[in-house]
C-alpha positions in Angstrom: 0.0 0.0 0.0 1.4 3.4 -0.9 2.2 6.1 2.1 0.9 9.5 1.9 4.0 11.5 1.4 4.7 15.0 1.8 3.1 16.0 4.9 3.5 19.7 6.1 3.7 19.5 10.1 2.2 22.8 11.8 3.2 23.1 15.3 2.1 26.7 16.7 4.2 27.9 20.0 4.3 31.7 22.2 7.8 32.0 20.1 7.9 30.8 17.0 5.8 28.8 14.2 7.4 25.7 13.7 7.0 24.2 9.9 8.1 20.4 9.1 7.8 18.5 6.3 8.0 14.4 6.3 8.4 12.3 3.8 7.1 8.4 3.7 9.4 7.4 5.6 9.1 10.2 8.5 12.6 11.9 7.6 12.6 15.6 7.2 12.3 16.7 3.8 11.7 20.7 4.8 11.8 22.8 7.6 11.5 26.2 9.6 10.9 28.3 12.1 9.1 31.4 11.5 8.3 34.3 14.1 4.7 34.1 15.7 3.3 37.3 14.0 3.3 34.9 10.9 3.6 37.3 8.2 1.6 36.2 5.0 4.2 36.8 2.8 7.2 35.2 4.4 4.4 32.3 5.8 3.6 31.8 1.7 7.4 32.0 0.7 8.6 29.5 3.4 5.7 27.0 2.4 6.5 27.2 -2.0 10.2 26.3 -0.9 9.1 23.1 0.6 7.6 21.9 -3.1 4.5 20.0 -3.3 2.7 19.5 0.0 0.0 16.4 -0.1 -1.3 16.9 3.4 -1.2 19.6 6.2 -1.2 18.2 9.4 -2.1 20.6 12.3 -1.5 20.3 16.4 -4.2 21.7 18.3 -4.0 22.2 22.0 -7.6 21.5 23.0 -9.8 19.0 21.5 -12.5 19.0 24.3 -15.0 16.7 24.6 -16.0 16.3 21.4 -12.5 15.7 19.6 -11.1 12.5 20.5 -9.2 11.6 17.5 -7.8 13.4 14.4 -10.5 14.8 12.1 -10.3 16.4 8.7 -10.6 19.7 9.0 -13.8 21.2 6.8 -15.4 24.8 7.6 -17.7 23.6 10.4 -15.0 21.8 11.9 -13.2 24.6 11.8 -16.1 26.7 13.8 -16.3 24.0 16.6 -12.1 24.3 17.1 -12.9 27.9 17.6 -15.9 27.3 19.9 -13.4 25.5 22.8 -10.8 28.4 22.8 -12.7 28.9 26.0 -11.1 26.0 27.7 -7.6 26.7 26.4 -7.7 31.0 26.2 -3.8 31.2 26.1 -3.1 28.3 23.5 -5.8 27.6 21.0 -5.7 31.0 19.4 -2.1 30.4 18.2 -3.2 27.3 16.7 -6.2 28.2 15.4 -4.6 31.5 13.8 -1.4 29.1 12.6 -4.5 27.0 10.6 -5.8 29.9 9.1 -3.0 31.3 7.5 -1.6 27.9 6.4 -5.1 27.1 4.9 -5.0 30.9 3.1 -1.7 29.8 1.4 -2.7 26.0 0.6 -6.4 26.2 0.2 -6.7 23.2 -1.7 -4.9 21.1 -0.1 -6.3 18.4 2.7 -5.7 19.2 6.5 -6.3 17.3 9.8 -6.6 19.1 13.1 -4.0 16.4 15.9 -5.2 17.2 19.3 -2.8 17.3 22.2 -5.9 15.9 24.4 -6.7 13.7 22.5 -4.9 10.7 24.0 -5.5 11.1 27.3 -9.6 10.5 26.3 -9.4 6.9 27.5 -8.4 7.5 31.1 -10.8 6.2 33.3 -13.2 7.9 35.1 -11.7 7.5 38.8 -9.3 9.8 37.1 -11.0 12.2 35.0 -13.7 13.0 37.2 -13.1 16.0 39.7 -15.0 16.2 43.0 -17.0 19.6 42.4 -20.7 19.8 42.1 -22.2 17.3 39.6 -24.2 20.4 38.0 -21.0 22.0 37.2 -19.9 19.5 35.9 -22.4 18.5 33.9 -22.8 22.2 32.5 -19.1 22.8 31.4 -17.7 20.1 30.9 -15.7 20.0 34.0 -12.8 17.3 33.7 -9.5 16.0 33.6 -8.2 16.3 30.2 -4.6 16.0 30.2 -2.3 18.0 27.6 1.0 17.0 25.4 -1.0 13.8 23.8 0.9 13.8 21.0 4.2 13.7 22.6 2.7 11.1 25.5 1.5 9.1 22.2 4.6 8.7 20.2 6.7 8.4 23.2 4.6 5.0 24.2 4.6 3.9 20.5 8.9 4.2 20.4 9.3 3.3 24.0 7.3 -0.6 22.8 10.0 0.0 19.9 13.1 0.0 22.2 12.0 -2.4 24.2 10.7 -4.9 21.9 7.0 -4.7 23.0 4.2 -5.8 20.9 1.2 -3.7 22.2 -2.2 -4.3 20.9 -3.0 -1.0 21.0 0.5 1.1 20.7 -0.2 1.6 16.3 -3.9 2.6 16.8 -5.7 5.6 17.8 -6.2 7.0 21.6 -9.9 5.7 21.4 -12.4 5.9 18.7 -13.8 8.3 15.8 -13.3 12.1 16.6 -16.9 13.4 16.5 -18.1 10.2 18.6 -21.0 11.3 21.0 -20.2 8.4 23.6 -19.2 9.3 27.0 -15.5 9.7 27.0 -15.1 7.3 29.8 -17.3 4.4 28.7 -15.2 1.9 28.0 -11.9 3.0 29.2 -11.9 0.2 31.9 -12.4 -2.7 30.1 -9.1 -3.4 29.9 -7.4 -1.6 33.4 -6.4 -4.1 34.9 -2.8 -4.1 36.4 -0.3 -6.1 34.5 -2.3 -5.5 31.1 0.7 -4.7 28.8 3.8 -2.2 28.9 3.1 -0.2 32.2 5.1 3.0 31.2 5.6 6.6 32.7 6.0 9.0 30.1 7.9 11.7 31.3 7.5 14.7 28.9 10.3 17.6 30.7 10.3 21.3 28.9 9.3 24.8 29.6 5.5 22.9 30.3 5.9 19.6 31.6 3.5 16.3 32.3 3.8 13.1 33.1 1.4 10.1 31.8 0.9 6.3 32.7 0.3 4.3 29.7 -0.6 1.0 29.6 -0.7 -0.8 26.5 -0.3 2.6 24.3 -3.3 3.8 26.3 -3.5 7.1 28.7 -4.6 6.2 31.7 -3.9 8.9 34.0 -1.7 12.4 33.4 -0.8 15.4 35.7 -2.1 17.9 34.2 -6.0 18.5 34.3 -8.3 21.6 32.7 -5.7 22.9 31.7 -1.9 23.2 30.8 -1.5 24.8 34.6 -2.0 21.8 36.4 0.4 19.1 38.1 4.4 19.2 38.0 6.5 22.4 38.7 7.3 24.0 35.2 9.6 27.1 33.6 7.1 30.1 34.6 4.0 27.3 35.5 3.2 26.9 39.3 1.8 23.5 38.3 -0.5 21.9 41.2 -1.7 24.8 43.7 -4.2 24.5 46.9 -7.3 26.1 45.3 -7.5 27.7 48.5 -5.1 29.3 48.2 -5.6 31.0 45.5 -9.2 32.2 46.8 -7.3 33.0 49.5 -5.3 35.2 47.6 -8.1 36.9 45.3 -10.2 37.2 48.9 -8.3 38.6 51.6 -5.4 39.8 49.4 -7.6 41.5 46.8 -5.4 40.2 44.4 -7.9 40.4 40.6 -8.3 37.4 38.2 -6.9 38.0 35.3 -3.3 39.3 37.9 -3.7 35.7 39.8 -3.6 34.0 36.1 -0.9 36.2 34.7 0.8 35.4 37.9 0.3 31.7 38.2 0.9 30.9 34.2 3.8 33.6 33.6 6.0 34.4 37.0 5.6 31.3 39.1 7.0 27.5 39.0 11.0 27.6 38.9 10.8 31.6 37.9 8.3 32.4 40.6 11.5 30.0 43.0 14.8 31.0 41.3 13.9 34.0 39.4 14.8 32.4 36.1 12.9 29.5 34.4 16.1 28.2 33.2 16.7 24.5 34.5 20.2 24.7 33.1 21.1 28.0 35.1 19.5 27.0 38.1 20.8 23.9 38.0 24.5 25.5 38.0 23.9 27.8 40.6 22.5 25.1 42.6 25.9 23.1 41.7 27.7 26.3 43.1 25.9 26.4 46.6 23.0 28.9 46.0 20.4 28.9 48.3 17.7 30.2 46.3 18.3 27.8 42.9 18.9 24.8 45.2 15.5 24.9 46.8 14.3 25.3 43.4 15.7 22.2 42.1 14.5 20.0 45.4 10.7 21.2 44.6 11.0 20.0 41.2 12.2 17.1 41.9 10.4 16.3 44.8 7.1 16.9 42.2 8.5 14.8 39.7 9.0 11.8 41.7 5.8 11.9 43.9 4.0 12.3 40.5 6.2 9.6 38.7 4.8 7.4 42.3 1.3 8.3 41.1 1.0 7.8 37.5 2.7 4.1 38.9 0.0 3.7 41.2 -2.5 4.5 38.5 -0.7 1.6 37.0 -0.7 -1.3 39.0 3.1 -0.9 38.4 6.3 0.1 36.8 8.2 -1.4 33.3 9.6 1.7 32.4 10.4 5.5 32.6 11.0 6.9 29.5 11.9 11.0 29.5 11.6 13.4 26.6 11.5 17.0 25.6 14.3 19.6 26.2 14.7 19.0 29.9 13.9 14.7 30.1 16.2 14.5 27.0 18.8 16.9 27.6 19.5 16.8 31.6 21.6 13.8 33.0 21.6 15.8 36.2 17.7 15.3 36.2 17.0 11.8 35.2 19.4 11.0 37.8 18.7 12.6 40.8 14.8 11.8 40.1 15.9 8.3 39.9 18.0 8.4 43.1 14.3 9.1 44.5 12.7 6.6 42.9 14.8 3.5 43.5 11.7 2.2 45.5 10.0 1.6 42.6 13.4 -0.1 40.9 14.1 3.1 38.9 17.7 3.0 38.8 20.1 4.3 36.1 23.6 3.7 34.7 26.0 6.9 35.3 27.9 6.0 32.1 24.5 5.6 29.8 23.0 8.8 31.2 26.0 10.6 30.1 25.9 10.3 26.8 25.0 12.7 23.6 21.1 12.5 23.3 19.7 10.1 21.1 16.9 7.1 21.8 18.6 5.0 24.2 18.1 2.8 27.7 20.3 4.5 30.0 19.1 1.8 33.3 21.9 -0.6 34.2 21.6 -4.5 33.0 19.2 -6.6 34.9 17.4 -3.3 36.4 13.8 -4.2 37.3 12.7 -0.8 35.6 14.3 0.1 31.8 15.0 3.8 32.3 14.4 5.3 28.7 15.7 8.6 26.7 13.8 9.1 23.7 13.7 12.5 21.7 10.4 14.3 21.3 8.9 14.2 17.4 5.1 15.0 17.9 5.7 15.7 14.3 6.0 11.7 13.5 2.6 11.2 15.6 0.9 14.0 13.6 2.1 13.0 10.3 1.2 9.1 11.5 -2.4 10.4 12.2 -2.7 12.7 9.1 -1.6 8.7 7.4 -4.9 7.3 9.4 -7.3 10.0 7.8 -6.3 10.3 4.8 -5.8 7.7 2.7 -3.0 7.3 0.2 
């Protein structure tokens, strides 16, 4: 059967658009980075370069609850992406605007909207559900829905690579067609039990950062929740915070809103502790005895491995940690002092592995009861895979 070639990757971040193209066989044929402001001109310039184009595939941030897979994108789909900017207000826009101007200069060609929730749709409902009033819930759609699917998805798919794993469910979609009106959590048990296939903690480690257990290629819990702010310490991200707290704060400190999100998205986590959200700085001034960056490092550790003990709980158990993204993939100094916490759970790895020039590798010592994994992030190979799924050759 013939591969769909040619498949223009559109990932939209706060700093730059970033443009891939893949061939058939995933390698990079094109690519780019263009400022955020996306200027028509050098968008359409950048895009002719790259040749023919035979697919666009897109990542989205939120798919809600109606998105659970990738869809084609067509003008009403189009109107519903922009209906849930709502539940992602700092992070759909950029997609959404990214899709628009791409479409402008390729209006004929086919597009499919990826969905960083999208993955995390078959986590069971012990997990997704929050304990807040079941009209609330009911009205907005209140729920866990995790975030950085498509690097969670590939991450399981390469991990079962490495290791030799053949998962039932690691080549197929998170759950089921993306416009599916079942409830999310219908059938996401069926197959929970502990022990059922590769148990792995996907540890995805950048500026944002979440972790998710994966069983079998399939989400079953993650850290973050509603939104991108939830679960592990991040760059400028507070991660996890005692709601009370914060009404605490916008109570009896007066503090507004919209200063209490700026606040907990932009100037907290490791900048809010160390004034910098630079791992690798605070990391060296930790190294050189600083008060200030050393705390830093022993709350971010101390919520990575409590959270890595979670998603294992969720679980039922531990085969393997596997860490991506700029921090999992590029920090030896991370990987092992979280594993120096986690030798409980058999997480150990090799000093002489972990050292190493990045590149997909076990870095956990022979024998070791846990495989300790490196793998690099490429949500544009899960995108391109799921543009593949929809459209056909």
């Amino acid at each position: 059967m013939a591969v769909l070639s040619q498949i223009l990757v559109v990932n939209a971040g706060s700093s730059s658009l970033k443009l891939r193209v893949l061939g058939d066989a995933d390698e990079v044929t094109g690519s780019a980075d263009l400022p955020p402001e996306k200027d028509k001109a050098a968008l359409e310039a950048t895009i002719e370069g790259f040749g023919e184009v035979h697919a666009v595939g897109h990542r989205i941030v939120h798919g809600g609850d109606e998105f659970r897979g990738p869809v084609l994108i067509d003008p009403s789909v189009r109107q519903r992406l922009g209906a849930l900017t709502d539940l992602a207000p700092l992070h759909q826009p950029k997609s959404l605007a990214a899709l628009d101007a791409v479409t402008e200069v390729l209006p004929d060609v086919p597009a499919v909207a990826c969905f960083d929730t999208a993955f995390h749709a078959t986590i069971p409902a012990a997990a997704a559900t929050f304990a807040l009033p079941a009209e609330w819930r009911e009205r907005w759609s209140l729920r866990r829905f995790g975030f950085h699917g498509l690097s969670h998805a590939y991450v399981s798919r390469r991990a079962a690579d490495l290791l030799g794993v053949s998962s039932s469910d690691s080549d197929s979609d998170s759950d089921s067609d993306s416009d599916s009106d079942s409830d999310s959590d219908s059938d996401s048990d069926s197959d929970s039990g502990p022990g059922s296939g590769l148990r792995l903690v996907s540890c995805h480690l950048g500026a944002g950062a979440s972790l998710a257990a994966v069983r079998d290629g399939r989400s079953v819990d993650t850290t973050m929740g509603f939104t991108p702010l939830d679960g592990l310490v991040m760059a400028t991200r507070s991660g996890s915070v005692d709601p009370g707290l914060v009404l605490w704060l916008q109570t009896h400190a007066g503090i507004p809103a919209d200063e209490l999100g700026d606040a907990l998205e932009n100037r907290s986590g490791l900048a809010g502790l160390a004034g910098t959200g630079n791992l690798r700085e605070i990391l060296a001034r930790a190294t050189a005895g600083e008060a200030q960056a050393e705390l830093a490092r022993e709350v971010y550790l101390h919520r990575l491995a409590a959270s890595v003990a979670a998603m294992t709980a969720a679980l039922g158990g531990l085969d393997a940690l596997a860490f991506t993204g700029g921090v999992g993939e590029n920090s030896a100094e991370i990987r092992s002092r979280a594993a120096a916490r986690l030798g409980f759970l058999g997480v150990y790895v090799d000093n002489d592995r972990n050292g190493t020039a990045p590149s997909d590798r076990d870095i956990s010592p022979p024998g070791a009861p846990v495989r300790v994994l490196v793998i690099s992030a490429r949500e544009d190979i899960e995108i391109a895979r799921q543009v593949r799924d929809v459209i056909p050759a």
